[in-house]
N, C-alpha and C positions, 0 to 999 in steps of 0.2 A: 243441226250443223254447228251451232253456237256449243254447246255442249260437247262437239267432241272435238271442238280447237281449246276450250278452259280446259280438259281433260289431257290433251296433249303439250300443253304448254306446263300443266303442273309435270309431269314424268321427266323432262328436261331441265330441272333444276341442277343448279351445279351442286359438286362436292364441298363442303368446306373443308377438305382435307387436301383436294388437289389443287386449291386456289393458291399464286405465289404471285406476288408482286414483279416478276419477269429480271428480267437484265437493265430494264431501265431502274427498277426499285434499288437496285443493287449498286447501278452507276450513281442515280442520283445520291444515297444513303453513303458512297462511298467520299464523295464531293465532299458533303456538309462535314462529313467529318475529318478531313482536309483542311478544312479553313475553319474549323475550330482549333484543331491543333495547331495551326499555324497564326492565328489568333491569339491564344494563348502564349506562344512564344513569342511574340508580338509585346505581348503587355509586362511579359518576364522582363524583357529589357527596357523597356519604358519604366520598369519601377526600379529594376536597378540603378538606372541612367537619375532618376528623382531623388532618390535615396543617395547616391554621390554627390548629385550636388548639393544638397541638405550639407549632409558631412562635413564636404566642403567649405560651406558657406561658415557653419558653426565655427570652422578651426578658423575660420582668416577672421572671423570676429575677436573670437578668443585672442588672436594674436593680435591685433588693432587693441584690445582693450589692454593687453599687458604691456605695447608700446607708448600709450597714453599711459597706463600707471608709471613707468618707466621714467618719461618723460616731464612727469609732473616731480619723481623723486630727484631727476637729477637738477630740476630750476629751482624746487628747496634747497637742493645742496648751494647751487648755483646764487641761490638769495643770500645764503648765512655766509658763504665765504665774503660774498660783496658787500656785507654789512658790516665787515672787521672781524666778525668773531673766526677763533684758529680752532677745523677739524682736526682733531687727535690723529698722527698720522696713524697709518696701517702698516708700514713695514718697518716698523720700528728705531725709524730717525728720530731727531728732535723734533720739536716744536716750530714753527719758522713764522715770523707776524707776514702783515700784509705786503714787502718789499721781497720776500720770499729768503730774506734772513734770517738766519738766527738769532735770538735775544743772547743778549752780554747778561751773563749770568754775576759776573764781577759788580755788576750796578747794585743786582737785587741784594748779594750778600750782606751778612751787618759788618 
């Protein structure tokens, strides 16, 4: 009796040809790769979103640090006028001392 249920239980081996993972394999397989793709685009905009504010961050630096450069060149200027000495003008007037006149050139003559 033993013998002829080992015997029948071998002849009812499945195919490995006709074995499929069904409609659930297919659902489940179809899921995961759903929220990987959606994952994915997920992380696309979190790095772009990182990557702007970096950018960002660098140019308002950049700008702060050329308002300080700015800022330090005009309290130079700002020191040397205060100190008496006359900047050469730029648009091609004369001269003018600290009272914002011009020198009497009739003094300096011989």
């Amino acid at each position: 009796m033993l013998l002829v249920s080992a015997v029948a239980a071998t002849d009812e081996e499945f195919d490995p040809n006709t074995v499929t993972p069904g409609i659930w394999g297919f659902v489940l397989t179809f899921l995961v790769m759903v929220v990987v793709v959606l994952l994915i685009l997920d992380m696309t905009r979190r790095m772009r979103r990182v990557n702007m504010r970096a950018q960002v961050q660098a140019q308002l630096a950049a700008e702060a640090e050329a308002a300080a450069r700015d800022a330090e060149l005009a309290e130079a200027d700002g020191q040397a006028i205060d100190a008496g000495t006359e900047a050469p003008p730029t648009d091609g007037s004369e001269p003018t001392d600290a009272a914002g006149e011009a020198p009497d050139d009739d003094e300096q003559r011989p």
